[in-house]
Phi, psi and omega in degrees: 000320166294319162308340145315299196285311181318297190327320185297324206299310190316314179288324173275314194272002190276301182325286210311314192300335196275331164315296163331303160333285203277359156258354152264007152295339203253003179248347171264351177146038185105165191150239176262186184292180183257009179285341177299351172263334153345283186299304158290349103019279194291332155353286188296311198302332186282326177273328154333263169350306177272295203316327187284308164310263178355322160269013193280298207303329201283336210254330159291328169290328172260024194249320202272329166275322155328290182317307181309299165340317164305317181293356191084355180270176184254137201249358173238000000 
């Protein structure tokens, strides 16, 4: 699962430097049009979005066996 998770970082930050890439092509003087960078924009923003979600479930689970713990309850 971690190797997933690396793989993903890897995959989101190589887009994002190329979004980068192609908007300072279109501010130095052309490149893609802008609803394409738009539409990557929200791409990146969607996988941002899910990989950042994804870590809510793991931080819940030990939020929740904490909790239990306080309550006196068994947390496995």
């Amino acid at each position: 699962m971690e190797k997933k998770n690396n793989l993903i970082d890897v995959i989101l930050i190589l887009f994002g430097l190329f979004i980068a890439y192609q908007l300072l092509r279109i501010i130095l003087g052309g490149s893609w049009q802008t609803e394409s960078v738009i539409l990557a924009f929200l791409i990146f923003n969607l996988g941002l979005t899910w990989k950042i979600n994804s870590g809510f479930g793991k931080l819940n689970a030990k939020l929740e066996g904490h909790l239990g713990w306080h309550k006196g309850k068994d947390s496995k």
